[in-house]
ChimeraX commands (.cxc) that place a marker at each C-alpha (Angstrom):
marker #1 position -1.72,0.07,-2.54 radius 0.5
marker #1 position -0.38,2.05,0.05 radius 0.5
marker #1 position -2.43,0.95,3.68 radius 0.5
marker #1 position -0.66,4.16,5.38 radius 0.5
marker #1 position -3.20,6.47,2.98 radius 0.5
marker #1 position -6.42,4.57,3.74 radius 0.5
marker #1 position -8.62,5.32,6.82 radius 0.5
marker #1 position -9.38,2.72,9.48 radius 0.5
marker #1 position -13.17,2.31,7.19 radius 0.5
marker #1 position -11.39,1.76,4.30 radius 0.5
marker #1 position -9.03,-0.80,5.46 radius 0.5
marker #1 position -11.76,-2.22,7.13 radius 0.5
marker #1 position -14.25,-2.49,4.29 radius 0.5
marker #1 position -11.46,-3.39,1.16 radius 0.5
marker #1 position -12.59,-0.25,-0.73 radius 0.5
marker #1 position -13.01,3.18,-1.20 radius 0.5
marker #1 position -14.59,5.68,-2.35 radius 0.5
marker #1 position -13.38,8.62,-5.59 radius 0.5
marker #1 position -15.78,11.13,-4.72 radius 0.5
marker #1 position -14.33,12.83,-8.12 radius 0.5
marker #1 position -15.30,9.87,-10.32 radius 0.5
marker #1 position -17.95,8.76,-8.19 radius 0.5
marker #1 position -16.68,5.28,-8.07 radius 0.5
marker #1 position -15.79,3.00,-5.75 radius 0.5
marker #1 position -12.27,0.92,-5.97 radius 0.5
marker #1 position -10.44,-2.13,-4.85 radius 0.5
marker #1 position -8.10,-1.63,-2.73 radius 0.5
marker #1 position -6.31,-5.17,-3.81 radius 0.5
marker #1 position -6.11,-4.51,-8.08 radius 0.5
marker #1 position -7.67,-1.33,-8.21 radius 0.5
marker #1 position -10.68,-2.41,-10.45 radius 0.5
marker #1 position -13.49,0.67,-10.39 radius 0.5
marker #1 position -16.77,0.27,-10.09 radius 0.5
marker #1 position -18.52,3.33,-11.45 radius 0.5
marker #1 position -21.91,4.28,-9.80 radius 0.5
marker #1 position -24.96,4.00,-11.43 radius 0.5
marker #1 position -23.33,1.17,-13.49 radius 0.5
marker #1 position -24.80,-2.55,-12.79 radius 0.5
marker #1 position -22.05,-5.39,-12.36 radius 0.5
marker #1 position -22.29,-9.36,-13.35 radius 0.5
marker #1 position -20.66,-11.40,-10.62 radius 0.5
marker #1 position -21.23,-15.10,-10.42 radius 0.5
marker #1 position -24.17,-15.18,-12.35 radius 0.5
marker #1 position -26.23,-12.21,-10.35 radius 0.5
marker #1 position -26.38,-8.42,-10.27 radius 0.5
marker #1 position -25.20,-5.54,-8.30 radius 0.5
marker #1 position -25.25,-1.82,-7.82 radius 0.5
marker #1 position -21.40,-0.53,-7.64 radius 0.5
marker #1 position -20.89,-0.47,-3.86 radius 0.5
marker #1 position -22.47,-4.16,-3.66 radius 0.5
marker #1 position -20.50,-5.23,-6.67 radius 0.5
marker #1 position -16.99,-4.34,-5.12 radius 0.5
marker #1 position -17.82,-5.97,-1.62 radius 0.5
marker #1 position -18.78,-9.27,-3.59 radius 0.5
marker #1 position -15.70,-8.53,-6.19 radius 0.5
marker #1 position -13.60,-8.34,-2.91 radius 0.5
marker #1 position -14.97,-11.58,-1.73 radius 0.5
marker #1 position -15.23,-13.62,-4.74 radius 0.5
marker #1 position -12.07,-12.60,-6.37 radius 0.5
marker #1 position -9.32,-11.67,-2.90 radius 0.5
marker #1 position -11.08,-14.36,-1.07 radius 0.5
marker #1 position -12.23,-11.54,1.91 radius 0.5
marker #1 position -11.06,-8.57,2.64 radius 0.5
marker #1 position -9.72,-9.83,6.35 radius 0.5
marker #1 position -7.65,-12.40,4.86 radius 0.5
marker #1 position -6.40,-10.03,2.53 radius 0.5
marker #1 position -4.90,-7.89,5.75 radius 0.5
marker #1 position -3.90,-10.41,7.31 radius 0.5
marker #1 position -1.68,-11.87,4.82 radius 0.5
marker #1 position -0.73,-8.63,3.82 radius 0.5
marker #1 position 3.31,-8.09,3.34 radius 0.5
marker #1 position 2.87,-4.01,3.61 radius 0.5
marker #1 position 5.72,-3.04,6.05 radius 0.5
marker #1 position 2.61,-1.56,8.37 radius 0.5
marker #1 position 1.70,-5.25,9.42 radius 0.5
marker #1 position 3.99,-6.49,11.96 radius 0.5
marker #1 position 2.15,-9.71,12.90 radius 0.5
marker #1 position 4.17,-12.43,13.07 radius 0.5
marker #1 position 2.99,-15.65,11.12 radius 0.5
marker #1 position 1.87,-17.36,14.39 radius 0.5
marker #1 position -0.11,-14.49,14.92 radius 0.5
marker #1 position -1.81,-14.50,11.37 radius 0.5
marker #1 position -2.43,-17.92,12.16 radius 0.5
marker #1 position -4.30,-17.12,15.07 radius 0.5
marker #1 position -6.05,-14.46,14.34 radius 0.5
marker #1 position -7.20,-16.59,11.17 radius 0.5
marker #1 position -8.78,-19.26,13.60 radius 0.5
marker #1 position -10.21,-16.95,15.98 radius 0.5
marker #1 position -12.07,-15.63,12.58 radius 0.5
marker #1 position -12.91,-18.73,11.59 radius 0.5
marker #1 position -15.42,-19.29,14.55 radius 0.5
marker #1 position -13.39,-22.32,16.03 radius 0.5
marker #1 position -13.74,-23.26,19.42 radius 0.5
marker #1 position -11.00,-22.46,22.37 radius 0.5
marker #1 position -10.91,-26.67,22.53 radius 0.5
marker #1 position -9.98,-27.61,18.90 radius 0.5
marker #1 position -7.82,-24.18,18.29 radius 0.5
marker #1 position -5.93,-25.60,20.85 radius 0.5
marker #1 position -5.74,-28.66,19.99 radius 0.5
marker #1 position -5.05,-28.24,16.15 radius 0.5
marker #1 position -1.78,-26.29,17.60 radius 0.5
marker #1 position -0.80,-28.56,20.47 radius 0.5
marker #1 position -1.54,-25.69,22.92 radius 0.5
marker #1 position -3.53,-25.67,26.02 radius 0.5
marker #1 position -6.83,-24.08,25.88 radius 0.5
marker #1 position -5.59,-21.21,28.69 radius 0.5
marker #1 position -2.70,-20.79,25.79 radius 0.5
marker #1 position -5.62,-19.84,23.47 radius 0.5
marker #1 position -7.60,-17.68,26.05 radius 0.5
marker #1 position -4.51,-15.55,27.15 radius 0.5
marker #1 position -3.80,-14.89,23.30 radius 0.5
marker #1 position -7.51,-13.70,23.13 radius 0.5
marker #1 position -7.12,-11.50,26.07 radius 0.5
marker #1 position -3.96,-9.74,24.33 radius 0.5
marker #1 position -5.05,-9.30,21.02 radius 0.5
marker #1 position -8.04,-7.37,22.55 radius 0.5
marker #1 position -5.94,-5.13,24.73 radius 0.5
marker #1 position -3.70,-4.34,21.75 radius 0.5
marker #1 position -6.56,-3.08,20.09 radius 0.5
marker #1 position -6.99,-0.95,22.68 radius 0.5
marker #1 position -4.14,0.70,22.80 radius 0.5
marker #1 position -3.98,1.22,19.26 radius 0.5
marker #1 position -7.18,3.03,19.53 radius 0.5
marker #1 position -5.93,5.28,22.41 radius 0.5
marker #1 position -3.22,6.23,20.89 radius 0.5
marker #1 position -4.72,6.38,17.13 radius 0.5
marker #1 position -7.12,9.33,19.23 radius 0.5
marker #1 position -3.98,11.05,20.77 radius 0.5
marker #1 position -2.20,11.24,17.34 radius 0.5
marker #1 position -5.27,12.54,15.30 radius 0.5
marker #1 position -5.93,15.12,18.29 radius 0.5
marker #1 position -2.08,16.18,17.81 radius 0.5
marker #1 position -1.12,15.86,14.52 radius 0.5
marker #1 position -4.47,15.39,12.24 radius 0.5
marker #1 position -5.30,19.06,13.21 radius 0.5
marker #1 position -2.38,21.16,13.92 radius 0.5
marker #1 position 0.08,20.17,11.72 radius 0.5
marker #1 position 0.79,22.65,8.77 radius 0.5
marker #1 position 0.63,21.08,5.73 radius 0.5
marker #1 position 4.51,21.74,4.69 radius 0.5
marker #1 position 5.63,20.31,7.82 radius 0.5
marker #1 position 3.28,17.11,6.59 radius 0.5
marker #1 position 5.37,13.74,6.64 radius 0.5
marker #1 position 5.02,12.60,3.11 radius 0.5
marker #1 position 3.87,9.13,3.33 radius 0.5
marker #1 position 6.48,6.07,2.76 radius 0.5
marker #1 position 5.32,4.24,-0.33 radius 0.5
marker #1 position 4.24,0.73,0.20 radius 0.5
marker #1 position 7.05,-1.26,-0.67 radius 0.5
marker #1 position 10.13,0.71,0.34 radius 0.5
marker #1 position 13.16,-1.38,1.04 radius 0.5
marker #1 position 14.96,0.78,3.21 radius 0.5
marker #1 position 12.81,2.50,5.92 radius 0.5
marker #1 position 14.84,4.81,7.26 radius 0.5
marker #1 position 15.65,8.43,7.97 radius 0.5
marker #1 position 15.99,8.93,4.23 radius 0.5
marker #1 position 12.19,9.01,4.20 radius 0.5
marker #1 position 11.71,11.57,6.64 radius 0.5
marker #1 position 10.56,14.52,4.15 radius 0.5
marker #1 position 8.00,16.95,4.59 radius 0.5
marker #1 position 5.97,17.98,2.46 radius 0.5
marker #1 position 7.84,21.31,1.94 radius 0.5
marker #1 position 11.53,18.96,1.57 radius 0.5
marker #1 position 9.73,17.24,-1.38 radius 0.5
marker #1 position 8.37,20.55,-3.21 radius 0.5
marker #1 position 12.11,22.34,-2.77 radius 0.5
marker #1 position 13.49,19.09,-4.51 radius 0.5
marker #1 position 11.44,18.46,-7.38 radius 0.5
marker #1 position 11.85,22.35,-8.20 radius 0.5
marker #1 position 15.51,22.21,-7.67 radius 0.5
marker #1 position 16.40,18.30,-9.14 radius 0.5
marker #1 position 13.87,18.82,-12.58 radius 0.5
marker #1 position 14.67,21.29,-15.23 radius 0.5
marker #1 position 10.84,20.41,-16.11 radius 0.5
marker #1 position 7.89,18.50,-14.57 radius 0.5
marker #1 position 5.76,18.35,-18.12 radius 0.5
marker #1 position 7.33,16.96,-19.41 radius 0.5
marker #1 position 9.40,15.20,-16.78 radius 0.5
marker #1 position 13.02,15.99,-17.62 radius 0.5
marker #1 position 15.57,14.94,-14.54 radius 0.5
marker #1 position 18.82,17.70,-14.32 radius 0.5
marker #1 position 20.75,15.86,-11.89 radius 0.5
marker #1 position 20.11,12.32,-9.78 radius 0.5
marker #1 position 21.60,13.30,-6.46 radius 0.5
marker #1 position 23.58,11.23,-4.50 radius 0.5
marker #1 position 21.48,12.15,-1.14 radius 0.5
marker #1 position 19.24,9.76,-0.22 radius 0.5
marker #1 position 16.09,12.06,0.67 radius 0.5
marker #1 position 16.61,13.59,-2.95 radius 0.5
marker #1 position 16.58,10.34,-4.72 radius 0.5
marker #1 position 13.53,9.16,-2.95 radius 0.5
marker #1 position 11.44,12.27,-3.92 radius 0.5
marker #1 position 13.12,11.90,-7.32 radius 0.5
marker #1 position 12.29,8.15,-7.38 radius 0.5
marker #1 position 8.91,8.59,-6.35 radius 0.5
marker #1 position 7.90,11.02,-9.00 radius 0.5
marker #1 position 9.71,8.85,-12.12 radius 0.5
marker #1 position 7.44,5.90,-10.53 radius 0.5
marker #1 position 4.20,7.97,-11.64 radius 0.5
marker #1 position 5.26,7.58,-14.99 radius 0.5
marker #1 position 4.09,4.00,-15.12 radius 0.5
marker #1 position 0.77,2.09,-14.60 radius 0.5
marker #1 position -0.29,0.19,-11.94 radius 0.5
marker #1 position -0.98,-3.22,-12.50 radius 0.5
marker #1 position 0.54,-3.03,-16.10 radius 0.5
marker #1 position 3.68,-5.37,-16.89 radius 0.5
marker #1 position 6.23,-3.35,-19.29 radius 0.5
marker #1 position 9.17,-4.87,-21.23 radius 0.5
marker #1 position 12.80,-3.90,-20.22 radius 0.5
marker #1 position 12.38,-2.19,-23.83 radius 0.5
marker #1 position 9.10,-0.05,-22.95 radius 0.5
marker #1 position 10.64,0.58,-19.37 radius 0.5
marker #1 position 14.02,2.28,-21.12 radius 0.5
marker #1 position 11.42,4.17,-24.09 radius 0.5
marker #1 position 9.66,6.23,-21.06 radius 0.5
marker #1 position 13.04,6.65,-18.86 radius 0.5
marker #1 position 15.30,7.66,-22.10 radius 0.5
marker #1 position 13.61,11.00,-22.13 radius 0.5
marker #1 position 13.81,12.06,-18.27 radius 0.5
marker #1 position 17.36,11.38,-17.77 radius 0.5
marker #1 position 20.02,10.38,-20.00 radius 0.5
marker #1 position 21.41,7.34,-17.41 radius 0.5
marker #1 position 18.33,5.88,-17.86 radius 0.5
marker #1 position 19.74,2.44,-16.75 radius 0.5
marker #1 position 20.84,3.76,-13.68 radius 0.5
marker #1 position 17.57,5.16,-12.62 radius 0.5
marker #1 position 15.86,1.95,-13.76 radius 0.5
marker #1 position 18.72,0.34,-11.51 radius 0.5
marker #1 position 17.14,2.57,-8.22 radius 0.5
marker #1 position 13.57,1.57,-9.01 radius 0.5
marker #1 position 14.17,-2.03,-8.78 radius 0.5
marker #1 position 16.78,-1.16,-5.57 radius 0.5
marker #1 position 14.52,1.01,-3.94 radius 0.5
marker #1 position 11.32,-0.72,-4.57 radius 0.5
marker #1 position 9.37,1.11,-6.30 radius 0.5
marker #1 position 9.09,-1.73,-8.68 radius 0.5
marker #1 position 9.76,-4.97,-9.55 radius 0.5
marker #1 position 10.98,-7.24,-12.38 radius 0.5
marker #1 position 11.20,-11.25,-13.48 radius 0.5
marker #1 position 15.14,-12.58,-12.85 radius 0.5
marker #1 position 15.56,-12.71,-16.69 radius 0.5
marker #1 position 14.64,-8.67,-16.67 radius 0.5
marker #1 position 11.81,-9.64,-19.44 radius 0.5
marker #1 position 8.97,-7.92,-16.97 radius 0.5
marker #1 position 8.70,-4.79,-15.02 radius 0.5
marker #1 position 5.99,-3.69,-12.68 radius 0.5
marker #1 position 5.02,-1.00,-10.22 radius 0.5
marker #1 position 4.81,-2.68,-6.84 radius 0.5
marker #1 position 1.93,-2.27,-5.29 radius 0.5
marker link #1:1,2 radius 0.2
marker link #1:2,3 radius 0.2
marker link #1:3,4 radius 0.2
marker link #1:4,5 radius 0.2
marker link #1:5,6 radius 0.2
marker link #1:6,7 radius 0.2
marker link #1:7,8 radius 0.2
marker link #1:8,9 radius 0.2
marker link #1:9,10 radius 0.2
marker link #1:10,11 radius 0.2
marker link #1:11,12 radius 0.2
marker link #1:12,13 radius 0.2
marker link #1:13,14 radius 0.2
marker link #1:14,15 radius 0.2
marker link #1:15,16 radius 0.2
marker link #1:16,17 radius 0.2
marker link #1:17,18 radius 0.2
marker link #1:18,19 radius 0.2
marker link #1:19,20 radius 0.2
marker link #1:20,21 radius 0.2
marker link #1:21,22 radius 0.2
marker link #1:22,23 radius 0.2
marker link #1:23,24 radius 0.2
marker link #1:24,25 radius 0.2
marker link #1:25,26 radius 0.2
marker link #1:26,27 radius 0.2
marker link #1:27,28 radius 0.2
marker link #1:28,29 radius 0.2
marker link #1:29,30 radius 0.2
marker link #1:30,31 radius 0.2
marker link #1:31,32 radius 0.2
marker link #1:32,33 radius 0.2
marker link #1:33,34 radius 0.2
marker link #1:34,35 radius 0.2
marker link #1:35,36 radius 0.2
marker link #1:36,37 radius 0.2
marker link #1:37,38 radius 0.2
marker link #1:38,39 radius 0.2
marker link #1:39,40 radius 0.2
marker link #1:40,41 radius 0.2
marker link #1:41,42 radius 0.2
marker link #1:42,43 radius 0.2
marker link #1:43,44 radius 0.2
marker link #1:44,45 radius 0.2
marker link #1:45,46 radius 0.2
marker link #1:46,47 radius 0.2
marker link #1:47,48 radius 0.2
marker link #1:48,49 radius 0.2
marker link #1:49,50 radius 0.2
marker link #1:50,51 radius 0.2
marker link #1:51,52 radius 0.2
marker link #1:52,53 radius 0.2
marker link #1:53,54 radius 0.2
marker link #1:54,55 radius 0.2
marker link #1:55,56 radius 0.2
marker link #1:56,57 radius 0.2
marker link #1:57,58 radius 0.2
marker link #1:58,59 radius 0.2
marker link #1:59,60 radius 0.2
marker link #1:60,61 radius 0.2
marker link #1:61,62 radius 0.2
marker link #1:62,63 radius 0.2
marker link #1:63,64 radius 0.2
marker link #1:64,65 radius 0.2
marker link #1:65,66 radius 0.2
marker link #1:66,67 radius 0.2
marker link #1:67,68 radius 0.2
marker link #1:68,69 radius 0.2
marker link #1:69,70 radius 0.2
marker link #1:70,71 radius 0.2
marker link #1:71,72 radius 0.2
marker link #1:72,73 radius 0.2
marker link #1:73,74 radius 0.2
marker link #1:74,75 radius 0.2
marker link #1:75,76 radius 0.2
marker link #1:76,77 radius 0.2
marker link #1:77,78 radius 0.2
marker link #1:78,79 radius 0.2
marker link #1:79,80 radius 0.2
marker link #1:80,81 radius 0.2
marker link #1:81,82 radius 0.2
marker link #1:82,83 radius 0.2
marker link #1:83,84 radius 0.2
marker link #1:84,85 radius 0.2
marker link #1:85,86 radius 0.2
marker link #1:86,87 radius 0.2
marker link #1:87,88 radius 0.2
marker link #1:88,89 radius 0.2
marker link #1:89,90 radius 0.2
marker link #1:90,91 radius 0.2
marker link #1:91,92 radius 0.2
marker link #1:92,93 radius 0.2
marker link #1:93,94 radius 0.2
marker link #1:94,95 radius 0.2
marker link #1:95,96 radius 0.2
marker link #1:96,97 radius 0.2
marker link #1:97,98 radius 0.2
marker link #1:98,99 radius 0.2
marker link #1:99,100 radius 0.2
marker link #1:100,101 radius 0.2
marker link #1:101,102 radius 0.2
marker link #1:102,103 radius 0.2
marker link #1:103,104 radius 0.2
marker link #1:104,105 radius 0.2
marker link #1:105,106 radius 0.2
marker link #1:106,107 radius 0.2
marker link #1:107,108 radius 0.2
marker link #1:108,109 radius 0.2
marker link #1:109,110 radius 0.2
marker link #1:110,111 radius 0.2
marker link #1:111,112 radius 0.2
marker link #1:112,113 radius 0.2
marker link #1:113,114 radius 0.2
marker link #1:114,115 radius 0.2
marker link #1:115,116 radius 0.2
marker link #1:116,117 radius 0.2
marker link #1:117,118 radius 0.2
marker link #1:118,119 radius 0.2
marker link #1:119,120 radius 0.2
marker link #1:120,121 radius 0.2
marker link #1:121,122 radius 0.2
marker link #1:122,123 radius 0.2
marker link #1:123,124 radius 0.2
marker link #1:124,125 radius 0.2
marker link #1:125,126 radius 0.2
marker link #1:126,127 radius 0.2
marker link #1:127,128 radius 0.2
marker link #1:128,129 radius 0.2
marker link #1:129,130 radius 0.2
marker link #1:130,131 radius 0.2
marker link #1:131,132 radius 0.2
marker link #1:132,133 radius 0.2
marker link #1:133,134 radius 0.2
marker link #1:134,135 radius 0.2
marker link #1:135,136 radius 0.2
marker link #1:136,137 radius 0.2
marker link #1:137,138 radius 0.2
marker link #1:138,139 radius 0.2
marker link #1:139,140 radius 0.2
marker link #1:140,141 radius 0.2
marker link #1:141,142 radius 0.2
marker link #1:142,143 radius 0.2
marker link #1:143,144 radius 0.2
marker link #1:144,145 radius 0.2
marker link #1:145,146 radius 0.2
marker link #1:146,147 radius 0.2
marker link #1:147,148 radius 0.2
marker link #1:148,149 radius 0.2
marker link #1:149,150 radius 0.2
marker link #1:150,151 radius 0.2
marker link #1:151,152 radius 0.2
marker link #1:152,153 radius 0.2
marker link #1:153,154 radius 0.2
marker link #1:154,155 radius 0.2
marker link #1:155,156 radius 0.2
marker link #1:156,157 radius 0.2
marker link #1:157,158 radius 0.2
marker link #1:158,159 radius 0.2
marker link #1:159,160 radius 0.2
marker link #1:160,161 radius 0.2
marker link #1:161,162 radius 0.2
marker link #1:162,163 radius 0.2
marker link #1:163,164 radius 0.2
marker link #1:164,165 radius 0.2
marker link #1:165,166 radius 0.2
marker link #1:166,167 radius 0.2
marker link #1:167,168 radius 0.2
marker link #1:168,169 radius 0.2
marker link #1:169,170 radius 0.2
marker link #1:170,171 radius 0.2
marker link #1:171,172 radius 0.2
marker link #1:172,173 radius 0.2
marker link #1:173,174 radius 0.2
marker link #1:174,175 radius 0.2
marker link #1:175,176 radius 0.2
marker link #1:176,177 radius 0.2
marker link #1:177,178 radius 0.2
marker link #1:178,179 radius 0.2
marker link #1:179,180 radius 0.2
marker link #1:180,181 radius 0.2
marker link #1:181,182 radius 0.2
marker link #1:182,183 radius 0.2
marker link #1:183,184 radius 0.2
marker link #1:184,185 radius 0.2
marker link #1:185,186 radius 0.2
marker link #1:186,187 radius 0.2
marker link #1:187,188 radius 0.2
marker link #1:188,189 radius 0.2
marker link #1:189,190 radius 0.2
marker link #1:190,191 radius 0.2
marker link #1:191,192 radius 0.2
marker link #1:192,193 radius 0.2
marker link #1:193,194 radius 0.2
marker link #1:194,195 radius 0.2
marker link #1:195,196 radius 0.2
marker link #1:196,197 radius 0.2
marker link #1:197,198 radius 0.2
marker link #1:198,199 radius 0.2
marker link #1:199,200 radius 0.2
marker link #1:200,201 radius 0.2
marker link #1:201,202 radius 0.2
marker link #1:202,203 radius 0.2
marker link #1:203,204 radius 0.2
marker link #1:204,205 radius 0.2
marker link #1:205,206 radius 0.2
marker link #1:206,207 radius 0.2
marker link #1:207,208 radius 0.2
marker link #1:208,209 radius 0.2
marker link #1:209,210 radius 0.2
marker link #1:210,211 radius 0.2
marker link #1:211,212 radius 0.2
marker link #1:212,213 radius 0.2
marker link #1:213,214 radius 0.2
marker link #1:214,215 radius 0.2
marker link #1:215,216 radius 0.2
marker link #1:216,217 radius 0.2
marker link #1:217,218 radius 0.2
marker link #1:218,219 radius 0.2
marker link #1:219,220 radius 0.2
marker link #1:220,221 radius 0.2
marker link #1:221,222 radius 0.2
marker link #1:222,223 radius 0.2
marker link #1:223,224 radius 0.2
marker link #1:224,225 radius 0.2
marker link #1:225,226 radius 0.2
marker link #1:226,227 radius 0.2
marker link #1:227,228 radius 0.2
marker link #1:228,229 radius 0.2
marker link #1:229,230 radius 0.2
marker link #1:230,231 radius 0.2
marker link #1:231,232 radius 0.2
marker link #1:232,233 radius 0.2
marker link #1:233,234 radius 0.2
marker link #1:234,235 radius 0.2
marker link #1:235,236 radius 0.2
marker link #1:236,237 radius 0.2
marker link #1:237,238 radius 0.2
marker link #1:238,239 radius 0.2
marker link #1:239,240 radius 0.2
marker link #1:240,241 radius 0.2
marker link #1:241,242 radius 0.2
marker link #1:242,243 radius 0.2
marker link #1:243,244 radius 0.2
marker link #1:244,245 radius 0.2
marker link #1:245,246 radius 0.2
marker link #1:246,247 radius 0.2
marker link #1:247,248 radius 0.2
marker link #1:248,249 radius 0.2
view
């Protein structure tokens, strides 16, 4: 899942909302929970948005230690900090926080006191930025968002959303199917080119080097090469003896 995409209530809640489907998803594995459905978990019954709040619970063990823990590149807390914030959640007292990390307690009170004037600034400036750019920003002069695992977060990624239409008209003799003319050696080309092979595959679904090479073969004749860039760039994954591949999530 990409975090950059969701809003502050769906981080905050674990799910969201498909208004098309009318279904409500994880945002950990992506299960759906279809409204108007009714949903077994641990031995009782729930209505769809119930069902993915207790699925989110019982199965991720809590959405907050699921964002804490999270490795997306848009969590920068450092493991001391996870740890914290993890005892501060757990209802602990100043007194045996402090002592369980052989602080004093003024250690654990002055940690308190920044965390909460982070969050401050983060929600000054998370008002300044949707008054500025939320609002006025044409839509092809729209950053495209970095996917969730990139490797190399860099300038390379700084495409707009006009950038990214020019190069998918100019880089694919055909989008259905998806044939690939050329795989340019610039590296804001080959992310927008990347990007779009990646939506040929499933989420959550494990493929054999095989079944990976049967649905590249037909986009671009170095296949292996492309295949190389997805693993590189990190759109996905694979086991060391190359007998899995996965999108990353």
């Amino acid at each position: 899942m990409d975090y950059g995409k969701l809003t502050l209530d769906e981080l905050e809640k674990g799910y969201r909302y498909d208004k098309e489907n009318d279904t409500y998803i994880c945002n950990y594995c992506e299960q759906h929970f279809e409204v108007g459905q009714i949903f077994s978990i641990d031995n009782s019954f729930y209505v769809a948005e119930h069902a993915v709040a207790k699925h989110i619970k019982s199965a991720h063990g809590g959405n907050l230690s699921q964002l804490i823990m999270s490795e997306t590149k848009y969590n920068t807390l450092t493991q001391n900090q996870r740890e914290l914030l993890s005892l501060f959640n757990s209802g602990m007292s100043d007194k045996n926080m402090a002592k369980k990390l052989g602080v004093t307690e003024a250690t654990i009170r002055r940690q308190r006191f920044t965390f909460r004037e982070k969050a401050k600034q983060a929600k000054f400036y998370l008002a300044v930025y949707e008054q500025v750019f939320e609002t006025k920003t044409p839509p092809e002069n729209v950053i495209v968002p970095i996917h969730n695992s990139a490797i190399y977060v860099d300038d390379r990624y700084l495409i707009t959303e006009q950038e990214r239409q020019h190069i998918l008209e100019t880089s694919f003799s055909s989008l259905t199917p998806l044939v690939l003319k050329t795989f340019s050696p610039k590296e804001k080309k080959k992310v927008v080119i990347l990007t779009k092979i990646a939506e040929q595959f499933e989420k959550g679904k494990n493929y054999s080097e095989k079944e990976v090479n049967q649905i590249l073969k037909p986009i671009f004749d170095d296949y292996m090469t492309i295949r190389r860039y997805l693993i590189m760039y990190g759109f996905m994954e694979r086991t060391r003896d190359g007998s899995k591949y996965w999108l990353t999530e």
